[in-house]
C-alpha positions, -999 to 999 in steps of 0.1 A, spaced: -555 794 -755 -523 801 -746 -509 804 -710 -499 828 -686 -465 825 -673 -483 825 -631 -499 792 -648 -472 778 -668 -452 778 -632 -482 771 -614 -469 746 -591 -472 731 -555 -433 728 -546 -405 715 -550 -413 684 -524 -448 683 -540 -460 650 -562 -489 664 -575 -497 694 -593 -462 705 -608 -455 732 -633 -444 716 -668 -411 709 -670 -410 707 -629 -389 671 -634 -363 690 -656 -364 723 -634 -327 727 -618 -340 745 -588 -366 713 -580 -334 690 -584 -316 720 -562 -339 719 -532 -347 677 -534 -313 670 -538 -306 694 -505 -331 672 -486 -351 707 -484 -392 707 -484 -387 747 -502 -364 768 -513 -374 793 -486 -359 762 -459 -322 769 -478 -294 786 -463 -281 801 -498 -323 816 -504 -330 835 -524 -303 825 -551 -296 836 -583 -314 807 -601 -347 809 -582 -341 846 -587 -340 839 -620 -371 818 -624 -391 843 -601 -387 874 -620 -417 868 -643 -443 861 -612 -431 879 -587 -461 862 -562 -442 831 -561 -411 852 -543 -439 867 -514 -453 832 -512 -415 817 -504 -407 850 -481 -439 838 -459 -426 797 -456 -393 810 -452 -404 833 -422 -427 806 -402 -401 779 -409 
């Protein structure tokens, strides 16, 4: 059965080391926020960017999810 695209990025976070979407290691915005020192991208200065913009626009959840973190951070 083939996946949704809120499953295929399914994933706990950048910082996370357990459930990751696939292809989390080769995702450029999880090298973006770990090689910041960042826990999300919602803790960034430059948020939301283009390339999380980018990844977002298919699961638009993820985006209300980061808006939340980003407010109580």
């Amino acid at each position: 059965m083939k996946k949704s695209v809120e499953e295929m990025t399914d994933c706990d976070g950048c910082s996370a080391d357990r459930r990751l979407f696939s292809g989390a290691l080769d995702c450029s915005v999880r090298k973006c926020v770990t090689g910041k020192g960042l826990k999300t991208c919602a803790h960034c200065d430059e948020y939301p960017c283009k390339p999380l913009m980018s990844m977002l626009q298919d699961n638009p959840s993820q985006k209300s999810q980061l808006d939340i973190l980003r407010a109580i951070r």
